[in-house]
DOZA-960480 format. One record per residue (C-alpha): residue number from 1; x, y, z. Coordinates in pm, 1 decimal. Layout:
N
+-----+----------+----------+----------+
: num :       c1 :       c2 :       c3 :
+-----+----------+----------+----------+
: NUM :        X :        Y :        Z :
...
+-----+----------+----------+----------+
This chain:
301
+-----+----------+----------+----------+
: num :       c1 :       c2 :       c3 :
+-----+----------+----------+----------+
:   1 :   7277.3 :  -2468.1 : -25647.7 :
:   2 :   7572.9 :  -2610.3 : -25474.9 :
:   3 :   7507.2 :  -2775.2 : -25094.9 :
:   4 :   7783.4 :  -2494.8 : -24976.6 :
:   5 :   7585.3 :  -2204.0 : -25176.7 :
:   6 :   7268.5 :  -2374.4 : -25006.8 :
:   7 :   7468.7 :  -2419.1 : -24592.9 :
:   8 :   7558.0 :  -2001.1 : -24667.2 :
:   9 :   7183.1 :  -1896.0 : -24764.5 :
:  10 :   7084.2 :  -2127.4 : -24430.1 :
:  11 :   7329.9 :  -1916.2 : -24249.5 :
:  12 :   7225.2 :  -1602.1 : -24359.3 :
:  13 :   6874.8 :  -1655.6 : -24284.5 :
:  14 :   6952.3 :  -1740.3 : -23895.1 :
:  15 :   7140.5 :  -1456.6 : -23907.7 :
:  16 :   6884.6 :  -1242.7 : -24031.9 :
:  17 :   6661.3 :  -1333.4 : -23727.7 :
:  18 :   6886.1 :  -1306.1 : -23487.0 :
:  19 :   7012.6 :   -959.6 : -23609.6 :
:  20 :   6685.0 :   -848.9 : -23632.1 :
:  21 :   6561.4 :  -1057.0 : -23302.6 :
:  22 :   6360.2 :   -734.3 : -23147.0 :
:  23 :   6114.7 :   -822.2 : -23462.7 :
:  24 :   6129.8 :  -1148.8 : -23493.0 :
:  25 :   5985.3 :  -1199.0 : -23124.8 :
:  26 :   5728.2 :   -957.0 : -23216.4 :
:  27 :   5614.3 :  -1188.4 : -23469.1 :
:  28 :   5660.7 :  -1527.3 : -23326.9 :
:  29 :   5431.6 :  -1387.2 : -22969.7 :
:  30 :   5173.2 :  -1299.0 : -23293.7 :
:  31 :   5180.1 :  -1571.1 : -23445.8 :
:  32 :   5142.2 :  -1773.7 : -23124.2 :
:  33 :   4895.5 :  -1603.7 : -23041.3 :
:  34 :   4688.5 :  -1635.6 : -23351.8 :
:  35 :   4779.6 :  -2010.8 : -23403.0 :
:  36 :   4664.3 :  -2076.4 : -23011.5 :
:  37 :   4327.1 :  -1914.1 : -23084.1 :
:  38 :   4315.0 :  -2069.5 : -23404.1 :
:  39 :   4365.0 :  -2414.8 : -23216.3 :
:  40 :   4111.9 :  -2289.4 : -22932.3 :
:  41 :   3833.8 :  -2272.6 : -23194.8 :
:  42 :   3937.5 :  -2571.6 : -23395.6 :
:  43 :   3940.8 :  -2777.3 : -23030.7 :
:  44 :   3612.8 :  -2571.4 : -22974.6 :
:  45 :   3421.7 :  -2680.3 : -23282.7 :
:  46 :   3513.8 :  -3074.7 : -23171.3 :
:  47 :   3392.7 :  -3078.5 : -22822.8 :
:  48 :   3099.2 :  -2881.8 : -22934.2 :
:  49 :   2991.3 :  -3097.9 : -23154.0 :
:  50 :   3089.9 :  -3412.6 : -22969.7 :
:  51 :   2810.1 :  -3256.4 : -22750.4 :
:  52 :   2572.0 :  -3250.2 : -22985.7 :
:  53 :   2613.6 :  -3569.8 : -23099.4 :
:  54 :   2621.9 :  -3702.2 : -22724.2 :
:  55 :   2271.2 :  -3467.8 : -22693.5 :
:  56 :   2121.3 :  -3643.8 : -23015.3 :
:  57 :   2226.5 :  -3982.9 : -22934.7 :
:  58 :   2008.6 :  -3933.6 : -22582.4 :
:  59 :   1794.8 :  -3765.6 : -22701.3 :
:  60 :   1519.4 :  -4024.9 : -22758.1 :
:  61 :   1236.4 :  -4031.9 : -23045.9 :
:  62 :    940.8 :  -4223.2 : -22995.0 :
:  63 :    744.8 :  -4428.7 : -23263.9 :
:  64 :    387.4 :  -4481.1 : -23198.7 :
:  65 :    240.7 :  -4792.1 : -23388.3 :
:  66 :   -107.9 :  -4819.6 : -23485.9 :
:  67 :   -366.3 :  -4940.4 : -23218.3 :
:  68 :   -475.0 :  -5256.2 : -23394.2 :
:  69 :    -80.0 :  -5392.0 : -23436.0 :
:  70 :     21.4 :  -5742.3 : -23270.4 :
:  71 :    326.9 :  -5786.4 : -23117.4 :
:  72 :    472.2 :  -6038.1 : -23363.9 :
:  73 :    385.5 :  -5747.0 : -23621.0 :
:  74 :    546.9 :  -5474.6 : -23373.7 :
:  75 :    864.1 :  -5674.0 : -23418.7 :
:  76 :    874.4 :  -5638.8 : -23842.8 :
:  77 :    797.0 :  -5294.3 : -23834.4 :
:  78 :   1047.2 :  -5272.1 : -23609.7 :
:  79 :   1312.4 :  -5407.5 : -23873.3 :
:  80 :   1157.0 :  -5141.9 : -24110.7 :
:  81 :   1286.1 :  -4900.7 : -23864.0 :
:  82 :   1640.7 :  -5057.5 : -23842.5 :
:  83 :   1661.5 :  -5015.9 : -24251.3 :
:  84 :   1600.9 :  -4642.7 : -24267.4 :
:  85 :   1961.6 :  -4499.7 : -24297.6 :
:  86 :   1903.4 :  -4206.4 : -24003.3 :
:  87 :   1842.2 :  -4436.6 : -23773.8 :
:  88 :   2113.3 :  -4579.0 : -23527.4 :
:  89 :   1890.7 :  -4767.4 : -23277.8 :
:  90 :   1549.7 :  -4906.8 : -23261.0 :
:  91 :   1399.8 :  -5026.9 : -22927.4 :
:  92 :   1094.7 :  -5183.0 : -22893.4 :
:  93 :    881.0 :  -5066.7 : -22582.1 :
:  94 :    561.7 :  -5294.0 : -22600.2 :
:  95 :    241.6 :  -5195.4 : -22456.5 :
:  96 :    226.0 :  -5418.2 : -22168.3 :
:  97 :    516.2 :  -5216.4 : -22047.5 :
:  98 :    369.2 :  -4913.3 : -22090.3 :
:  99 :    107.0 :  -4923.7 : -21887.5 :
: 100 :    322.9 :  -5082.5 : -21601.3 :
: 101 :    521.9 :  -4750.4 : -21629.8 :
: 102 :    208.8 :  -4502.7 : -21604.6 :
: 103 :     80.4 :  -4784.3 : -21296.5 :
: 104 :    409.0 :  -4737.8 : -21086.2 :
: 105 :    387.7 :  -4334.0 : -21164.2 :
: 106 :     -0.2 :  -4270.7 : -21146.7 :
: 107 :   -130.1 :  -4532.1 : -20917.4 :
: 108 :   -242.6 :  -4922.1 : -20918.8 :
: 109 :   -636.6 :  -4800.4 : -20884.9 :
: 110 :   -624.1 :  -4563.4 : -21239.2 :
: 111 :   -447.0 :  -4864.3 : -21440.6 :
: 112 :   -626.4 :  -5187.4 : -21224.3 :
: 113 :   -861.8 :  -5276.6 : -21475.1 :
: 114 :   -606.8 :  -5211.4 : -21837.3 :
: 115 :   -394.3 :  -5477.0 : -21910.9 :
: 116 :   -366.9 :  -5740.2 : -22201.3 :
: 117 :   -669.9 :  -5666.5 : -22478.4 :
: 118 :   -786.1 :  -5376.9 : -22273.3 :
: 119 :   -484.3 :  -5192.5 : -22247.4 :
: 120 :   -553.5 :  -4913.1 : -22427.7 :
: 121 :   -172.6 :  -4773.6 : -22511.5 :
: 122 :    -21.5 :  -4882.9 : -22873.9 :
: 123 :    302.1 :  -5045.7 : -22905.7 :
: 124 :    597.9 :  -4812.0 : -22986.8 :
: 125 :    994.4 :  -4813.8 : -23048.1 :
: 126 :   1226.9 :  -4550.6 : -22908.9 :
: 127 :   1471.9 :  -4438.2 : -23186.9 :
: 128 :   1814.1 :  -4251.0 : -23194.7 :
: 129 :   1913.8 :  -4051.2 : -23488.0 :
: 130 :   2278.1 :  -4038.9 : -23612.4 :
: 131 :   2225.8 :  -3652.6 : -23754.4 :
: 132 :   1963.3 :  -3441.7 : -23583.8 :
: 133 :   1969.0 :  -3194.3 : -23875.3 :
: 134 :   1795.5 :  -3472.0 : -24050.1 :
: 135 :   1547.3 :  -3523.5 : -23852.7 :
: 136 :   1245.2 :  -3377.9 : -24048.8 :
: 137 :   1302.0 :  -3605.5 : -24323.6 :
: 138 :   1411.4 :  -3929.0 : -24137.0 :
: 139 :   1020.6 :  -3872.0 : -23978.2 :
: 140 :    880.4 :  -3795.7 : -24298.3 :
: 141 :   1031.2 :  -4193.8 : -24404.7 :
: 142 :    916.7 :  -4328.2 : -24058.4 :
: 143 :    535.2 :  -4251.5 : -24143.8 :
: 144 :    533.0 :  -4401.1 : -24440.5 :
: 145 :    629.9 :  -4759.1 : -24278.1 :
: 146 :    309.3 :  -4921.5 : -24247.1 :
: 147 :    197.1 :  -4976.0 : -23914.2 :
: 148 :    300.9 :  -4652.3 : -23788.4 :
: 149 :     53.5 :  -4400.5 : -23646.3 :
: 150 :    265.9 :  -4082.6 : -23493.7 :
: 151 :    582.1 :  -4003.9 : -23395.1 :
: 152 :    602.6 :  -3772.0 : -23073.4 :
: 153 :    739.8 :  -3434.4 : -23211.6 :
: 154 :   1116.4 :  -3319.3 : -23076.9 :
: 155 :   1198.2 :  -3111.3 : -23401.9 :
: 156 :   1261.6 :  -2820.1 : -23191.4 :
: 157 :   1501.5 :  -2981.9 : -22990.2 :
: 158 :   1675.3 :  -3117.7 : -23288.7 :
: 159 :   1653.9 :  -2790.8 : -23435.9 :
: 160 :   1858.0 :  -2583.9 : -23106.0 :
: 161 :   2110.4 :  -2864.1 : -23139.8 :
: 162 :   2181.2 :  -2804.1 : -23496.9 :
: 163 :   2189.7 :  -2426.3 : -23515.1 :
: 164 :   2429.3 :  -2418.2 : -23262.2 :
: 165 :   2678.9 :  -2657.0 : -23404.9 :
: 166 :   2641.3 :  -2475.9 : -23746.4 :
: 167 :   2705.3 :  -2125.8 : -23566.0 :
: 168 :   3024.4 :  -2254.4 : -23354.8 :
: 169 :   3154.9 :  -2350.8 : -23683.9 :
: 170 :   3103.6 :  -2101.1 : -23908.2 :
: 171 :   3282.8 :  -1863.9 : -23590.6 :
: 172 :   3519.7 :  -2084.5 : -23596.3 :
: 173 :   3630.3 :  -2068.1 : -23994.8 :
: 174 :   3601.7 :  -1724.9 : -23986.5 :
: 175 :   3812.1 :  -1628.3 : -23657.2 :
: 176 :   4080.7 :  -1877.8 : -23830.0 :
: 177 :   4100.0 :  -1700.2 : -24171.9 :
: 178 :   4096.1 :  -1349.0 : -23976.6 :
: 179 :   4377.5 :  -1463.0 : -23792.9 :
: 180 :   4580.1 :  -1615.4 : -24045.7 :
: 181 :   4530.3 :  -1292.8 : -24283.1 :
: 182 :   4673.4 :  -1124.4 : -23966.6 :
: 183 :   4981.5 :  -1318.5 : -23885.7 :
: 184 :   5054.7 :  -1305.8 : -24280.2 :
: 185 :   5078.7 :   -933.6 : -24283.7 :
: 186 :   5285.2 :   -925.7 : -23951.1 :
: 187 :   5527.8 :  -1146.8 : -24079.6 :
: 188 :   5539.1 :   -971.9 : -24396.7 :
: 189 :   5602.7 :   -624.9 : -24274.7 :
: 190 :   5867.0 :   -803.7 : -24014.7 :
: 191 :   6052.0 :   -970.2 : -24302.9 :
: 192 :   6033.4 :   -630.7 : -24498.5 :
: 193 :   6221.0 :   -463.1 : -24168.4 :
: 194 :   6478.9 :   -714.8 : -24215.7 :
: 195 :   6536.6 :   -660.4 : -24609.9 :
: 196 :   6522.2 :   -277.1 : -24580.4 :
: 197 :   6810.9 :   -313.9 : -24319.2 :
: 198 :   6998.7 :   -484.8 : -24597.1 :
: 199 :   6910.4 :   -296.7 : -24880.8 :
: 200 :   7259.5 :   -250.0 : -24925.2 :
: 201 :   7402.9 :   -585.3 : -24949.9 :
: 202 :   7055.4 :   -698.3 : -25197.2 :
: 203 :   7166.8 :   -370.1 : -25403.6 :
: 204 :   7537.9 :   -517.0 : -25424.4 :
: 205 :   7390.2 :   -896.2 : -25489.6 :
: 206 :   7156.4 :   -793.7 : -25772.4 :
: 207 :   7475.0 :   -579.2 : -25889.4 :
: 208 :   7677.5 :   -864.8 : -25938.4 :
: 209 :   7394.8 :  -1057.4 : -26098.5 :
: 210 :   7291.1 :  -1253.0 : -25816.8 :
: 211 :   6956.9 :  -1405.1 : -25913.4 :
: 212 :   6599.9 :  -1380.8 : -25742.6 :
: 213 :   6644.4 :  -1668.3 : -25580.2 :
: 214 :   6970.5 :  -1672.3 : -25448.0 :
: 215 :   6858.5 :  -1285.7 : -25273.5 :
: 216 :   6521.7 :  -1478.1 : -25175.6 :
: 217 :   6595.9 :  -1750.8 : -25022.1 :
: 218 :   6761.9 :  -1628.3 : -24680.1 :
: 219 :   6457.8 :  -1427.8 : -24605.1 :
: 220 :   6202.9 :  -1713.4 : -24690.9 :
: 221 :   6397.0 :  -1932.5 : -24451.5 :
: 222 :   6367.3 :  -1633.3 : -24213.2 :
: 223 :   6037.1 :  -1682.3 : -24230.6 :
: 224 :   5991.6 :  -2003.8 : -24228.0 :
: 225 :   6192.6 :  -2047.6 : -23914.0 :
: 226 :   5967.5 :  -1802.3 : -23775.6 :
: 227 :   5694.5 :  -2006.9 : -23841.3 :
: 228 :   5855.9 :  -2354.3 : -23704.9 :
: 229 :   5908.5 :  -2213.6 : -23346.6 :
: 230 :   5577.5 :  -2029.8 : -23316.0 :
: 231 :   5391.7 :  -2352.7 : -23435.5 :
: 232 :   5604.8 :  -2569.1 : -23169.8 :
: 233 :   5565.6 :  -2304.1 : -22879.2 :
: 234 :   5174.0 :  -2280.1 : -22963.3 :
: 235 :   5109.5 :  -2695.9 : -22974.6 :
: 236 :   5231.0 :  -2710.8 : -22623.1 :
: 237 :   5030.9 :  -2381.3 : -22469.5 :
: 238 :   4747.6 :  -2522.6 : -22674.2 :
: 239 :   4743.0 :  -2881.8 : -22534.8 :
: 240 :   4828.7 :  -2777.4 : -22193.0 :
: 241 :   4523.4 :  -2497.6 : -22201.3 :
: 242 :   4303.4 :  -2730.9 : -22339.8 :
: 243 :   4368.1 :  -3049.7 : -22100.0 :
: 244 :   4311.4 :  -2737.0 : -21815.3 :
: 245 :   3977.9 :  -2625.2 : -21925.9 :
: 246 :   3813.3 :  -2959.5 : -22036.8 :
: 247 :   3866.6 :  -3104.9 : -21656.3 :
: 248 :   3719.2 :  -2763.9 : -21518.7 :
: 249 :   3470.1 :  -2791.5 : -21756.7 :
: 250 :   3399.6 :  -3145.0 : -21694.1 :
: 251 :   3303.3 :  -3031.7 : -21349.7 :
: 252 :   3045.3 :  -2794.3 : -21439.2 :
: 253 :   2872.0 :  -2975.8 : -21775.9 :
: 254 :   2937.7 :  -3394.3 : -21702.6 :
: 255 :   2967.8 :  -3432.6 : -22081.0 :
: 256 :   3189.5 :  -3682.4 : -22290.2 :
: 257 :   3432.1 :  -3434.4 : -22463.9 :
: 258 :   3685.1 :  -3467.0 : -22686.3 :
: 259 :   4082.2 :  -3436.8 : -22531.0 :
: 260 :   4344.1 :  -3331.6 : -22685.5 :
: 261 :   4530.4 :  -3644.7 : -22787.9 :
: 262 :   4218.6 :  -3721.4 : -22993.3 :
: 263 :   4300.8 :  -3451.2 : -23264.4 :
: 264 :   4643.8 :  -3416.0 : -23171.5 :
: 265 :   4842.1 :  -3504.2 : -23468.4 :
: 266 :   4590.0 :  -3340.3 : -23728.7 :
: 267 :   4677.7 :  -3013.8 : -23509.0 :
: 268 :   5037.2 :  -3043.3 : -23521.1 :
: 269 :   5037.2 :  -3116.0 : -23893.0 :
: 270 :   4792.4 :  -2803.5 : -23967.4 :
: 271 :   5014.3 :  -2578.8 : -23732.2 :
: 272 :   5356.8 :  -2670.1 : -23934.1 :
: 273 :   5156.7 :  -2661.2 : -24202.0 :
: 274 :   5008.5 :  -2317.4 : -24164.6 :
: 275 :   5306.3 :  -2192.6 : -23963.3 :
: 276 :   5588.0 :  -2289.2 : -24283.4 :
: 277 :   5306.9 :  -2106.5 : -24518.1 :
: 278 :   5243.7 :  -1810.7 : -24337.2 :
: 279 :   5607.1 :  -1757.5 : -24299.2 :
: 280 :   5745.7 :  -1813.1 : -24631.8 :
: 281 :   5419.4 :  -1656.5 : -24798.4 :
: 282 :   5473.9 :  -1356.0 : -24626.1 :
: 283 :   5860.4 :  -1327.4 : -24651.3 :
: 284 :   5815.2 :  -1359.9 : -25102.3 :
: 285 :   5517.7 :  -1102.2 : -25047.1 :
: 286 :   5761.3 :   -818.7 : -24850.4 :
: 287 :   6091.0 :   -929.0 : -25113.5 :
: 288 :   5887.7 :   -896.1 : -25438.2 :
: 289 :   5934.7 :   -523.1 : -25466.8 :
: 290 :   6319.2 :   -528.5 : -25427.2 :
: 291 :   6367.3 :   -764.3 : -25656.6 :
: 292 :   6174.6 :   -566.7 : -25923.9 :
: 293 :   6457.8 :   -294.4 : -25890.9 :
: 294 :   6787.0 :   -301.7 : -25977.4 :
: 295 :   7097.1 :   -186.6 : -25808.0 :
: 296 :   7143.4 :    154.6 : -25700.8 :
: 297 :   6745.2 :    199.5 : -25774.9 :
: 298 :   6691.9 :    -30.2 : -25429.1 :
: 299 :   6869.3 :    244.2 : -25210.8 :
: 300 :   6620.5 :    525.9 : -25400.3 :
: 301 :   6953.0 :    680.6 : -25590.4 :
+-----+----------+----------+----------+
C-alpha cells in the first residue's frame, strides 16, 4: 500500500468520526467511564493491599523460647529465626526486660522479688512476616527450631487480612473484564452505525474490487482513535480522582498508601493498551459481516 493510499484511509477514518460525532461521543463518555472504573479498582487493589502489607508488617508475632534457654543460646536460635524465608525481622526481647515491662504496668510490689534466676518469664523474639497468608506454615517451621516452646497465636488476624486482599482482587478482575466486554460491544455497535451509513460507498468499493483491507482500515482507525482520546481523557480524571480521595482518606485511616505516580506509567501503558484494542477489536467485529457480501447484496438488493 502506497503512503498516499495509506494518508486517504487516515483521512477517511477522521472523517468517519467526525461525521458520525453524535456516536462517537457516546462511546468515548463509555469508554471513559469504564476505563476510569477500571483504573479505580486497579488503584483500589494497590492501596488495599499496601494496607495489608503495612497491617502485617506491624502486626507483631511473638516467639516464646523454652524456660531453661541462656541468653547466649537465645541469640542462635535467634539466627535460626532470621534463616526461615517468611520471616523479615527477628527481635530479641530477653527476659530481664520482660519483667521490667509487667513491673512498670502491674506494680514494683507483684514483680519485687523476680529478677535474674528467679524471673520466671522465658526469653522470646518478636517476628514480622513478609506474607500473612503464610503464616500457618512459617509457625509450623518456627516450632521445629529447637529451643522454641510456643508461639502466641494471631492466625485469625492474619487470616481477616488475607481474605480481604484476596476478595478486593478478585472484584477487581472481574469489574475490569465486565467492563471491558462492555465498552467492546459499544464500540462495536458505534462503528457498525458508521459502516451502515456508508453502505453505499463499501457496496461501490467491493464493486470495483477494493480489498478487505483497504474497506477495513478507515473504520479500525475510527476506532482506534476512539480509543486514544478516551484513554488520554480517563488518565487525567483518574489521577486527579485518585490524588483527591487518598488525601481525604488519609485523614480518616493514617495509613501509608500508594499515590498515583507510583503506578502511573503501568496505567497509562494498560489504558493505550486496552483503549487501541478495544477500539480496533470492536471496529473488525461490526465490519466482518459486510465484507462477507458483495456489492449490491450489502444494500439488501
Amino acid at each position: 500500500m502506497s503512503f498516499s493510499s495509506f494518508g486517504y484511509l487516515l483521512k477517511e477514518g477522521f472523517k468517519n468520526l467526525w461525521n458520525n460525532r453524535m456516536m462517537s461521543l457516546a462511546s468515548i463518555g463509555v469508554l471513559i467511564s469504564c476505563l476510569l472504573i477500571t483504573g479505580s479498582a486497579i488503584m483500589l487493589t494497590v492501596n488495599v493491599s499496601g494496607v495489608v502489607s503495612s497491617v502485617g508488617d506491624n502486626n507483631v508475632t511473638t516467639v516464646y523460647l523454652d524456660d531453661n534457654i541462656s541468653e547466649l543460646e537465645a541469640v542462635y536460635i535467634g539466627k535460626n529465626l532470621e534463616k526461615l524465608d517468611n520471616i523479615t525481622e527477628a527481635t530479641f526481647y530477653p527476659k530481664d526486660e520482660a519483667i521490667s515491662a509487667y513491673r512498670d504496668v502491674l506494680g514494683e510490689e507483684v514483680f519485687s522479688n523476680m529478677s535474674g534466676d528467679d524471673n520466671p518469664l522465658p526469653h522470646a523474639y518478636h517476628i514480622t512476616m513478609a506474607d500473612l497468608s503464610k503464616y500457618d506454615d512459617t509457625v509450623a517451621q518456627l516450632l521445629k527450631i529447637d529451643g522454641v516452646a510456643s508461639v502466641s497465636s494471631r492466625s485469625e488476624v492474619a487470616e481477616k487480612l488475607t481474605s480481604l486482599n484476596t476478595l478486593v482482587t478478585m472484584m477487581s478482575f472481574w469489574i475490569i473484564l465486565a467492563l471491558a466486554i462492555i465498552s467492546w460491544f459499544i464500540i462495536s455497535n458505534t462503528i457498525r452505525m458508521t459502516m451502515y451509513s456508508h453502505r453505499f460507498e463499501i457496496s461501490i468499493m467491493k464493486s470495483v474490487g477494493a480489498t478487505d483491507a483497504f474497506v477495513r482500515i478507515p473504520f479500525v482507525i475510527e476506532g482506534v482513535v476512539i480509543g486514544l482520546i478516551s484513554a488520554g481523557v480517563a488518565i487525567g480524571l483518574l489521577a486527579a480522582l485518585s490524588n483527591a480521595v487518598i488525601s481525604a482518606v488519609e485523614h480518616i485511616l493514617p495509613f501509608k498508601y500508594v499515590p498515583f505516580t507510583n503506578v502511573m506509567w503501568p496505567i497509562i501503558g494498560g489504558f493505550i493498551l486496552a483503549g487501541v484494542l478495544v477500539g480496533s477489536l470492536g471496529s473488525l467485529r461490526s465490519i466482518r459481516k459486510f465484507l462477507k457480501h458483495e456489492g449490491n447484496e450489502i444494500l439488501g438488493w
